[in-house]
FITORNU-63347 format. One record per residue: x, y, z of N, C-alpha, C in turn. Coordinates in steps of 0.1 Angstrom, whole numbers, padded with zeros to 4 digits, always signed. Example, Ala and Ser with C-alpha at 12.3 -4.5 7.8 and 13.67 -1.06 7.14 Angstrom:
! residues 2
+0132-0057+0078+0123-0045+0078+0132-0033+0078/+0128-0022+0071+0137-0011+0071+0129+0000+0079/
//
This chain:
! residues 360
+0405-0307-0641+0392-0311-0634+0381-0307-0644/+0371-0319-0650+0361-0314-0655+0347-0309-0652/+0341-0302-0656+0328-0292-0652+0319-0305-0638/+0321-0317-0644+0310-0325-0636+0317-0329-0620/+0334-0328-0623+0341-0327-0611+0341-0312-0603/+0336-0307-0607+0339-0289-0602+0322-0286-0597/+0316-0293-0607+0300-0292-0595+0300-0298-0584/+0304-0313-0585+0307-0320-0575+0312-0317-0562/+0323-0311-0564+0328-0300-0555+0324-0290-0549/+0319-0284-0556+0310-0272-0549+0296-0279-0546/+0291-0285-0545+0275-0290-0539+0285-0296-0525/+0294-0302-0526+0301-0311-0516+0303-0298-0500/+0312-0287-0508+0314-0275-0500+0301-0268-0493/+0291-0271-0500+0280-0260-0494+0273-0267-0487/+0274-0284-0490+0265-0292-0479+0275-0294-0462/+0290-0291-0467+0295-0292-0458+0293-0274-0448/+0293-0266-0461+0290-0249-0449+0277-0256-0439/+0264-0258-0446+0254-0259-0444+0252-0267-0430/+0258-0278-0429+0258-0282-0421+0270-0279-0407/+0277-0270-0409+0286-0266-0397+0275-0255-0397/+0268-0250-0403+0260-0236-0398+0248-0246-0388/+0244-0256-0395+0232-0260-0383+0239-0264-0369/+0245-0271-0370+0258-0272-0361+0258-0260-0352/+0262-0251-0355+0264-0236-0352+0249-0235-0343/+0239-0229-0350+0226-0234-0347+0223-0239-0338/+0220-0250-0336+0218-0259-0331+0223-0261-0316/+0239-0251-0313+0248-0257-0302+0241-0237-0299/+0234-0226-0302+0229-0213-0300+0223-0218-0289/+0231-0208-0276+0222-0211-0262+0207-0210-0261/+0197-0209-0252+0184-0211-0251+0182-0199-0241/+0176-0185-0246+0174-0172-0238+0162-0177-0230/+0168-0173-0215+0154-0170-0207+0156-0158-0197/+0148-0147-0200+0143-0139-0192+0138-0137-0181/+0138-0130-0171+0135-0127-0156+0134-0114-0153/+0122-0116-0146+0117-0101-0141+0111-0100-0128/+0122-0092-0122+0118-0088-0107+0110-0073-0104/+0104-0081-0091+0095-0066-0086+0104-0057-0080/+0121-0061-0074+0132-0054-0066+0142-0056-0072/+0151-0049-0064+0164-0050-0063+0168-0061-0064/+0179-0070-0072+0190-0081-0066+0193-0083-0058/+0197-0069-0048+0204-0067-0036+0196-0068-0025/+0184-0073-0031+0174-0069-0014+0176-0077-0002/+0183-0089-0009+0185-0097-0001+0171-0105+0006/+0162-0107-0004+0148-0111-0001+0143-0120-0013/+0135-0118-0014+0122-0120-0026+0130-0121-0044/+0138-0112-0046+0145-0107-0056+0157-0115-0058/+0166-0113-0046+0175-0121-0043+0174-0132-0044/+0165-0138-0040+0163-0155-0038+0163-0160-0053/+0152-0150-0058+0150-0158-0076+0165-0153-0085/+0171-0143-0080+0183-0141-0088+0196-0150-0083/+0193-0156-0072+0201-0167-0071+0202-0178-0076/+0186-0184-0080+0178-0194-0087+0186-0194-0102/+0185-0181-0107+0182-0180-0120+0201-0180-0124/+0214-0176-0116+0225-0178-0111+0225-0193-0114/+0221-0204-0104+0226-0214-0102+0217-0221-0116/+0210-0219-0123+0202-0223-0134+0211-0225-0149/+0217-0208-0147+0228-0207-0157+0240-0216-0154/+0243-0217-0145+0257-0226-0144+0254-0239-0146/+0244-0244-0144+0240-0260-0141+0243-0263-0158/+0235-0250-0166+0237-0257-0182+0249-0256-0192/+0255-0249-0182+0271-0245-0185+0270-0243-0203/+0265-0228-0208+0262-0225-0221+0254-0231-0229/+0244-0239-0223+0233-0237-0234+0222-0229-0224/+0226-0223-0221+0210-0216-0214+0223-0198-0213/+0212-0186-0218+0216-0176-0215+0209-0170-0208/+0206-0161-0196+0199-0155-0194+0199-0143-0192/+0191-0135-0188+0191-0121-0188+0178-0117-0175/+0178-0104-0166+0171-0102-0162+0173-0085-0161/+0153-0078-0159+0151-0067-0154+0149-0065-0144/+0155-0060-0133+0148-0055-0118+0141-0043-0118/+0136-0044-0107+0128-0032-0099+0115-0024-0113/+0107-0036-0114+0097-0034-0126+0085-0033-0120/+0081-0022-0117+0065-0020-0106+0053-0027-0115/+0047-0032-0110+0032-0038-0114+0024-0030-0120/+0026-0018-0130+0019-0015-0142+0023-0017-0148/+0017-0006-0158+0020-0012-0176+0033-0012-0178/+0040-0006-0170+0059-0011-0172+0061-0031-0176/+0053-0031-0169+0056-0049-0170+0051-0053-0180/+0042-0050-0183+0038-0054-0200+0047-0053-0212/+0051-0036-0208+0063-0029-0215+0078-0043-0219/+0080-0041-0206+0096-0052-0199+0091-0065-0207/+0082-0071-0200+0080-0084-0206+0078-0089-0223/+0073-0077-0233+0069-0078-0243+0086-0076-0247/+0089-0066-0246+0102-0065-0249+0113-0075-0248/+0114-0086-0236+0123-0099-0237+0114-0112-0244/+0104-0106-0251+0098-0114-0258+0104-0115-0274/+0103-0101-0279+0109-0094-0293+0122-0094-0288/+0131-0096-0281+0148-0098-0280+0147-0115-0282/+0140-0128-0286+0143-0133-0286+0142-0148-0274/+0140-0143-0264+0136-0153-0253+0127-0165-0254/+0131-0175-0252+0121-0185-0258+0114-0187-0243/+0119-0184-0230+0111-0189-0220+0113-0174-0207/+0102-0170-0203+0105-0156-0197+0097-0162-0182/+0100-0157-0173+0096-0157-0154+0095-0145-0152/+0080-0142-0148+0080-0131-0141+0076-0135-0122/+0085-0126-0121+0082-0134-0104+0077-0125-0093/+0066-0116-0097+0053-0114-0088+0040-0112-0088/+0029-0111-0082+0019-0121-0083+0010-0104-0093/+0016-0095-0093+0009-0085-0101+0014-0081-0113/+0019-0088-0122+0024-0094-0137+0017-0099-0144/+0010-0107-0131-0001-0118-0140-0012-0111-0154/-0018-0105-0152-0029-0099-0164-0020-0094-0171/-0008-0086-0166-0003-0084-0188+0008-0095-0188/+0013-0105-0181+0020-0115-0185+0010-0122-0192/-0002-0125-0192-0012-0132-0201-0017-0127-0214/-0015-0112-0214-0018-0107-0224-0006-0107-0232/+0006-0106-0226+0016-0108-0241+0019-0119-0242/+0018-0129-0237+0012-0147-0244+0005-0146-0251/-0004-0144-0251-0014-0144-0264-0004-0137-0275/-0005-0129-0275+0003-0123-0286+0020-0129-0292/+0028-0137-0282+0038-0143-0288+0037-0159-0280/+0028-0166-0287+0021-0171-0291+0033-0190-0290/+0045-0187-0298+0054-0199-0295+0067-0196-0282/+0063-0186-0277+0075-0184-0266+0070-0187-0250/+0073-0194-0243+0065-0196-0228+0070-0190-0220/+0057-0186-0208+0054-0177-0203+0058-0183-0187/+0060-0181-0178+0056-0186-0167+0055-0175-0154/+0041-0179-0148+0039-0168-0138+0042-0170-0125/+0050-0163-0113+0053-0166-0100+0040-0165-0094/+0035-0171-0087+0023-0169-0077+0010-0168-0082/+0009-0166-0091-0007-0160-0100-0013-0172-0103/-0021-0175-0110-0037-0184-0108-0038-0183-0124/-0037-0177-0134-0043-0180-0147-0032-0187-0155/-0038-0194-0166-0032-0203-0175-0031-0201-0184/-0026-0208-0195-0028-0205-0213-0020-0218-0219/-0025-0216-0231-0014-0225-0240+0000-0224-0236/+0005-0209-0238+0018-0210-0233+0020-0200-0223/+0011-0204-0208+0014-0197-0199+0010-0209-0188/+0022-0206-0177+0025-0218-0171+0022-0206-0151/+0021-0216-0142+0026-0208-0130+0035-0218-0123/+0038-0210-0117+0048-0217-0103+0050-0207-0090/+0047-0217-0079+0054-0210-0066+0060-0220-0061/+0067-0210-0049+0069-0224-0038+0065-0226-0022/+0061-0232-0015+0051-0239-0003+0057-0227+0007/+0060-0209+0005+0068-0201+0018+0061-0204+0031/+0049-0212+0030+0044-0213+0047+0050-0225+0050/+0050-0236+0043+0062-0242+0050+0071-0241+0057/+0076-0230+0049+0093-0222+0059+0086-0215+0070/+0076-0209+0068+0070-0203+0080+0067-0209+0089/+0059-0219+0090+0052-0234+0100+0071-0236+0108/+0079-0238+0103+0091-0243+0107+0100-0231+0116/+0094-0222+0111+0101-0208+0118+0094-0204+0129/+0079-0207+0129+0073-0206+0139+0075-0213+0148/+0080-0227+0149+0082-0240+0155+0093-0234+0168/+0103-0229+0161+0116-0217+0168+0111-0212+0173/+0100-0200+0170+0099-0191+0178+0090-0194+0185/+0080-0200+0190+0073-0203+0197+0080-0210+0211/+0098-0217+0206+0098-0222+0220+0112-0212+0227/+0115-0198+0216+0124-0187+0222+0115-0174+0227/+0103-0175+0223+0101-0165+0233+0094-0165+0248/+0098-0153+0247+0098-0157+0266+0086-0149+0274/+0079-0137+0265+0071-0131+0264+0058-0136+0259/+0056-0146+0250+0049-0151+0242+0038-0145+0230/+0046-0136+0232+0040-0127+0216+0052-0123+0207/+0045-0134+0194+0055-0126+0181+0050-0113+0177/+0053-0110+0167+0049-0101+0157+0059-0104+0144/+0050-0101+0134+0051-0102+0123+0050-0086+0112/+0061-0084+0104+0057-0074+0095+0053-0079+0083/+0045-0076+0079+0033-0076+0067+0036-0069+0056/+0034-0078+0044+0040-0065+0033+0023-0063+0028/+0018-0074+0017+0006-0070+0012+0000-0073+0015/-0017-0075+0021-0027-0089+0028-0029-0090+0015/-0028-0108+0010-0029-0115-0001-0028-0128+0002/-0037-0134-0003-0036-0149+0006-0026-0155+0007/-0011-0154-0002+0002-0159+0005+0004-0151+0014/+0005-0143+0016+0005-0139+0027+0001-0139+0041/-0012-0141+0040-0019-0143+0052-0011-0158+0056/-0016-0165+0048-0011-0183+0049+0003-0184+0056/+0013-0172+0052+0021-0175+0058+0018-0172+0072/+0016-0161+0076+0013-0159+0089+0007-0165+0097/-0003-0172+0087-0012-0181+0096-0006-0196+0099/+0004-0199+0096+0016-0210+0092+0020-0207+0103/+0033-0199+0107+0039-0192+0110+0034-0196+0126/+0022-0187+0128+0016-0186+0142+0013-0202+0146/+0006-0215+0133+0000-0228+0142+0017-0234+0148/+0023-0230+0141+0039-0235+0143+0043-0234+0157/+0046-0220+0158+0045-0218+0177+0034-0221+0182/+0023-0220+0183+0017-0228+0194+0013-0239+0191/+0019-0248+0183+0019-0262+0180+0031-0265+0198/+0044-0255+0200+0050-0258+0211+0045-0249+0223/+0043-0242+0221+0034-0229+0236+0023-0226+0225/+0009-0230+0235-0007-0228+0229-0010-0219+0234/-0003-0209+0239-0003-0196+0246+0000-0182+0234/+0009-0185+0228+0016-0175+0218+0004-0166+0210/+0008-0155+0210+0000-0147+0199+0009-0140+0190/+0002-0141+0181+0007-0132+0169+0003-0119+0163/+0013-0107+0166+0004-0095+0162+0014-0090+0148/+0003-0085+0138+0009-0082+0127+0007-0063+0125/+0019-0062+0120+0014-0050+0110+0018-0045+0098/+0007-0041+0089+0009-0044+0076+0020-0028+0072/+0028-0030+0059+0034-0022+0053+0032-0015+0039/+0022-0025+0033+0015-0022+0025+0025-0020+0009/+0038-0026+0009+0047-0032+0002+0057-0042+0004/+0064-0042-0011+0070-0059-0007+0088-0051+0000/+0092-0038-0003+0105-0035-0004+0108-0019-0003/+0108-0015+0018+0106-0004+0020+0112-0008+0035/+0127-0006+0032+0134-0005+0042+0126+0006+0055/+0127+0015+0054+0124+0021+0063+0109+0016+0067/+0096+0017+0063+0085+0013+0066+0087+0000+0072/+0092-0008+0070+0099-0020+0077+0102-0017+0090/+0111-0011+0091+0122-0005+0106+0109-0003+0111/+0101+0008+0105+0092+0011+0116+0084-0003+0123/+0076-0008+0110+0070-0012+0115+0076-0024+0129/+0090-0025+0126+0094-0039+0135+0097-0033+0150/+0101-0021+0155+0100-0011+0161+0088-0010+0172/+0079-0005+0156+0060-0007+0169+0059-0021+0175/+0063-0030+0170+0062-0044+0171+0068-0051+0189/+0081-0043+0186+0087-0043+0199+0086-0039+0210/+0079-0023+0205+0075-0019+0220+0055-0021+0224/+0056-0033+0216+0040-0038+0221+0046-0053+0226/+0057-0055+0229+0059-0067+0238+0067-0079+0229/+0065-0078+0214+0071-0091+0206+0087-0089+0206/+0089-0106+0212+0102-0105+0213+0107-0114+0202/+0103-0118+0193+0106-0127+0180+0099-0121+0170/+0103-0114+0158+0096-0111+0148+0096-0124+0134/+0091-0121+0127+0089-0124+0111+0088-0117+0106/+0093-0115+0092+0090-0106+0079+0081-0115+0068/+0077-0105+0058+0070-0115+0049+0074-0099+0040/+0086-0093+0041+0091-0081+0034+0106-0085+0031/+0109-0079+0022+0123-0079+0010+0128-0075+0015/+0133-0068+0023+0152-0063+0029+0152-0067+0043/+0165-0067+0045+0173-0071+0064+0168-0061+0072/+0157-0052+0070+0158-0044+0077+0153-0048+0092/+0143-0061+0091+0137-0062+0109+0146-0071+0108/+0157-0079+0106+0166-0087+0114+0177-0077+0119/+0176-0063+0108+0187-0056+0114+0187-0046+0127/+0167-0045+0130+0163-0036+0138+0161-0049+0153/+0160-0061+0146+0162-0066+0163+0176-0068+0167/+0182-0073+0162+0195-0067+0164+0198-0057+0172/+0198-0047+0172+0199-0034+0175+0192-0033+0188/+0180-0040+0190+0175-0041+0200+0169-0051+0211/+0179-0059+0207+0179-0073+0214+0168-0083+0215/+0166-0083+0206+0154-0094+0203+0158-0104+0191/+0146-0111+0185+0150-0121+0179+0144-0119+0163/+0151-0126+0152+0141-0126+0142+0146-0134+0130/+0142-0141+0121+0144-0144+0110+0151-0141+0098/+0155-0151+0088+0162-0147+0072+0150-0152+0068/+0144-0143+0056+0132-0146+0049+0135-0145+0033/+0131-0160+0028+0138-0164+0016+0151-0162+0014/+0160-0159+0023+0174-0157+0025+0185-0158+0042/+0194-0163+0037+0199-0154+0047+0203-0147+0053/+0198-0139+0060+0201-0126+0067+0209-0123+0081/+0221-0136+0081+0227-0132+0093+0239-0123+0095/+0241-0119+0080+0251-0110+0079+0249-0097+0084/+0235-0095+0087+0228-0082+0089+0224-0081+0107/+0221-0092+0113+0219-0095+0123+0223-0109+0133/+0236-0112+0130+0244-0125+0136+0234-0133+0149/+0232-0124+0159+0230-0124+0172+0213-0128+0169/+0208-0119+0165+0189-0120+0164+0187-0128+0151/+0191-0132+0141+0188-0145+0137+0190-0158+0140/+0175-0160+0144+0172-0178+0147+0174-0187+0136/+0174-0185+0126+0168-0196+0115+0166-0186+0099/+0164-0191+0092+0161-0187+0077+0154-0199+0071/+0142-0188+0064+0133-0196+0057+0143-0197+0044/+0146-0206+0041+0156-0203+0024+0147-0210+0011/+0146-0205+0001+0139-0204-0012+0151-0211-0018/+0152-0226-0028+0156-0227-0037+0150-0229-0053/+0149-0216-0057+0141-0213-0075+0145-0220-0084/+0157-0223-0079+0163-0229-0091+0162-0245-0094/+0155-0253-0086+0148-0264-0083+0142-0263-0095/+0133-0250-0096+0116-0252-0110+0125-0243-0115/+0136-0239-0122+0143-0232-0133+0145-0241-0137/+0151-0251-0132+0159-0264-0136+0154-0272-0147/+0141-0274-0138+0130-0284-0144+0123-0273-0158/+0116-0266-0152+0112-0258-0167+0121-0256-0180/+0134-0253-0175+0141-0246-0190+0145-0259-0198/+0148-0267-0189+0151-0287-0195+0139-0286-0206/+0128-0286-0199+0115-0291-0207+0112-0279-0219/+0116-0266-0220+0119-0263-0229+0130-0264-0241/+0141-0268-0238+0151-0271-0244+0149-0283-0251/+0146-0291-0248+0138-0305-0253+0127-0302-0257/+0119-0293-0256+0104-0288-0263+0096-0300-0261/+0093-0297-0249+0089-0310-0241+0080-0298-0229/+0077-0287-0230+0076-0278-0222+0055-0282-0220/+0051-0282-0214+0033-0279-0215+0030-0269-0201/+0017-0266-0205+0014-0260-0192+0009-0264-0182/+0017-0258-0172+0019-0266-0158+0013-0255-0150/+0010-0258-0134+0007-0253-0120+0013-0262-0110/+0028-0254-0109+0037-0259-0101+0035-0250-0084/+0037-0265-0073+0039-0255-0061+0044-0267-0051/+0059-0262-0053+0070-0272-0049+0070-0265-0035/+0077-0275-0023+0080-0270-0011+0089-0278-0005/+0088-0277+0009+0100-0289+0013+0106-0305+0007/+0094-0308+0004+0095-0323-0004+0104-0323-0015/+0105-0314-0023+0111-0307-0034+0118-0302-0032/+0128-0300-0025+0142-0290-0018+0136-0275-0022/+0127-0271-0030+0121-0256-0031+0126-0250-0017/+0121-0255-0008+0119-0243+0006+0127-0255+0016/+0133-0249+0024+0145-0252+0037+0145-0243+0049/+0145-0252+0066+0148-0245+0070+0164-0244+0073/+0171-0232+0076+0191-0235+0074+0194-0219+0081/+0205-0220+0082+0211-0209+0085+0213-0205+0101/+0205-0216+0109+0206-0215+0124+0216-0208+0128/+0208-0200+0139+0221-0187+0143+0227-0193+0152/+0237-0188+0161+0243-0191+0180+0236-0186+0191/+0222-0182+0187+0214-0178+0199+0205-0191+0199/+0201-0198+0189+0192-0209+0184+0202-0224+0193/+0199-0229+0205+0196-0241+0212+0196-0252+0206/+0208-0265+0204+0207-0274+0195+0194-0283+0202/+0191-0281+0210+0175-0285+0210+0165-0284+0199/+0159-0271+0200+0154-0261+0191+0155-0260+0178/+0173-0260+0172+0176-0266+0161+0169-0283+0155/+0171-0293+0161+0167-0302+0164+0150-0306+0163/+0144-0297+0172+0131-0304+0164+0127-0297+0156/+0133-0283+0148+0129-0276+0139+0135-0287+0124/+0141-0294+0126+0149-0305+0119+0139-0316+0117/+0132-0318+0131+0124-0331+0128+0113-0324+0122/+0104-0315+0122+0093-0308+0116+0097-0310+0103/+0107-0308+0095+0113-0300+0084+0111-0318+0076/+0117-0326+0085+0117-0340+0080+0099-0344+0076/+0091-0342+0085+0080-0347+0087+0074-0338+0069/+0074-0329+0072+0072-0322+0059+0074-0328+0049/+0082-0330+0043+0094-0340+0035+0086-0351+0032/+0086-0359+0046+0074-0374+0043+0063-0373+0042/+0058-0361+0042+0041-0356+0039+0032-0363+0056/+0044-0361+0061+0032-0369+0074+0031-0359+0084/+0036-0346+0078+0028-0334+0086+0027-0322+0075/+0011-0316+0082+0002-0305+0069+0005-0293+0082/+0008-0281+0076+0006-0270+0086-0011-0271+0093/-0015-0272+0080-0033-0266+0084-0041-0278+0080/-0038-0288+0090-0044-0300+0095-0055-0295+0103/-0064-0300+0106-0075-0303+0118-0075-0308+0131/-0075-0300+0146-0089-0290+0140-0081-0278+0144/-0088-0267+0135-0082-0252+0133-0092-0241+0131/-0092-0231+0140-0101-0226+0143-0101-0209+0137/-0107-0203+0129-0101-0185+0130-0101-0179+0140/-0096-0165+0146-0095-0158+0152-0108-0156+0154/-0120-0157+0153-0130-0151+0159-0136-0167+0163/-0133-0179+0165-0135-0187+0170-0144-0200+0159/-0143-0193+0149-0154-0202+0137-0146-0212+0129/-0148-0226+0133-0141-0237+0123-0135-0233+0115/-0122-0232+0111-0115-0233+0103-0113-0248+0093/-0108-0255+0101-0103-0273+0099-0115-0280+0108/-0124-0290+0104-0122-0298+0112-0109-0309+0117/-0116-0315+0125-0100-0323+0130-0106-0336+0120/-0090-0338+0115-0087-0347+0108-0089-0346+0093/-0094-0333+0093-0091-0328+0079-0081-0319+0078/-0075-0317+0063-0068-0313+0060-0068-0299+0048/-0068-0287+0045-0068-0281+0036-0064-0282+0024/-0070-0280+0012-0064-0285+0005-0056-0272-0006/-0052-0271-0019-0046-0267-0025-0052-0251-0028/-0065-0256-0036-0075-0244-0037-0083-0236-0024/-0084-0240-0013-0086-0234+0002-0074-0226+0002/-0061-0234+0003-0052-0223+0008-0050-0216+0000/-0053-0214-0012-0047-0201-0022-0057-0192-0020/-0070-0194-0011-0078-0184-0008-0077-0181+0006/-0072-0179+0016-0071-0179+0026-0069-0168+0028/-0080-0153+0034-0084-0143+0032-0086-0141+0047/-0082-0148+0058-0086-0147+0075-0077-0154+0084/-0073-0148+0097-0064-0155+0104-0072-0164+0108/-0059-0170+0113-0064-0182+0123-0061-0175+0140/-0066-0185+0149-0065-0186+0165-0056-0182+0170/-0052-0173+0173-0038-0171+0182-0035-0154+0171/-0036-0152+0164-0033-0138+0158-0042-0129+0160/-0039-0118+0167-0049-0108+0166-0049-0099+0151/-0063-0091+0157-0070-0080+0151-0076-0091+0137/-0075-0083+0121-0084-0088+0111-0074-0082+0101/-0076-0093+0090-0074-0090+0080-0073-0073+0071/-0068-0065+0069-0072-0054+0057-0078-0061+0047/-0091-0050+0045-0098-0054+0035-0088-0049+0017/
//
């Protein structure tokens, strides 16, 4: 073999390395990171997105890896956590609660080709994206239930943070039941976190012995489906569900599916096809369902909680349509109008039928 056949050869071998290495390359899954404010196990809020993030990974069956941190409290830890699945590599990171937001924006700026996306928060960037999904929806639909199981005609509701998702849910929640009994009132009390089993118990506890025979949570563990239970009343799975914890006193579950906008986002990065978006998917979008109907729940009951859920779907019913009034009697809605996107993300006051006020 002469020298011109032995270069030949070797240029041949190294275009062929070169190209099983891009190959190689090329078929390297696509890291995306996740960051919870709880547990996995909460069986709530945490749960729901680590189910999302579960059914996300399987859908791409090895091109998508992911990785998550729990139980990351809303200071500089999150900056910490987030910066960190930044420098490991992550081309697309989710933090999923709404007090992330300011240093999830601050380490965007700084890694600059990796995207960001925020759960619930309001600010933008080149590569910082948000997403939620419609939870008063599921509320509006759960209130629908409870408004025509109680027999007392006062819910209560446990409160984790006053924040306008929050309130909105409740205030969802409450037009829902007395959309069926215009009698129902709603008493809340707040807990002043998202994931505090005990503070929970309590609060669902005071709730019962002020007359509410149907609760709601808008908190991360089974703890009030487990405490009506116990005490014979009724209550909900919130972004999950929770009948494993309370068979008998769950009516219904609001159910969260994340993995709907995991789906769609990590596609559009993998294809680098990604831009910044303000996503807020809900029933229309399989995001939010109502499911899990217990054996105390009336195939009535089931039934038009079914047709609500439909109506949703075809956009031919808004929770906070017109006319809608706050608790101290001042226009809320006129009739025939409708709230729109930016109203409800500020929604800082009950409506009609809930007592007391807001925490400032």
């Amino acid at each position: 073999m002469n020298r011109t056949s032995r270069l030949f050869l070797k240029l041949a071998a190294l275009a062929m390395f070169g190209a099983a290495l891009g190959t190689a390359h090329a078929a390297d899954p696509v890291k995306a990171g996740f960051i919870y404010i709880g547990p996995t196990g909460d069986h709530g809020w945490t749960y729901a997105h680590d189910q999302g993030r579960k059914a996300t990974e399987a859908k791409f069956k090895g091109a998508v890896q992911t990785t998550f941190v729990e139980n990351v409290p809303e200071t500089a830890d999150a900056e910490r956590v987030i910066r960190d699945l930044a420098t490991k590599g992550n081309k697309v990171i989710f933090a999923t609660s709404f007090g992330y937001m300011n240093a999830m924006e601050k380490v965007a700026r700084q890694f600059p080709k990796t995207v960001f996306m925020h759960a619930t928060g309001y600010k933008t960037g080149k590569n910082l994206g948000i997403y939620d999904v419609r939870t008063y929806e599921g509320a509006y639909m759960l209130g629908v239930v409870a408004g025509k199981m109680s027999k007392s005609g006062k819910l209560g509701v446990v409160g984790s943070v006053a924040i306008p998702e929050v309130v909105r849910n409740i205030n969802a929640f409450t037009i829902g039941a007395r959309s069926v009994n215009p009698k129902i009132t709603t008493r809340v009390i707040w807990v002043n976190g998202w994931f505090d089993p005990g503070k929970e118990r309590e609060a669902a506890l005071a709730l019962i012995s002020q007359g509410a025979d149907v609760l709601m949570q808008n908190t991360d563990s089974p703890a009030v489906v487990q405490t009506a239970q116990e005490k014979g009343v009724f209550a909900f799975g919130w972004d999950s569900d929770m009948s494993k914890f309370g068979a008998k006193a769950q009516l219904a579950a609001s159910m969260l599916h994340w993995n709907v906008i995991y789906d769609e986002q990590i596609e559009k990065v993998i294809k680098n096809e990604w831009k910044t978006t303000d996503i807020w998917y809900g029933v229309k979008e399989g995001a939010v369902n109502i499911e899990a109907f217990g054996p105390s729940t009336p195939a009535d009951v089931k039934k038009l909680a079914e047709e609500r859920r439909d109506a949703l779907k075809a956009g031919t019913l808004h929770p906070f349509t017109g006319p809608l009034k706050d608790n101290t009697g001042k226009e809320l809605v006129a009739a025939g109008k409708t709230l729109g996107d930016a109203e409800l993300r500020k929604m800082t006051v009950y409506v009609e039928g809930v007592e007391g006020s807001v925490p400032k």
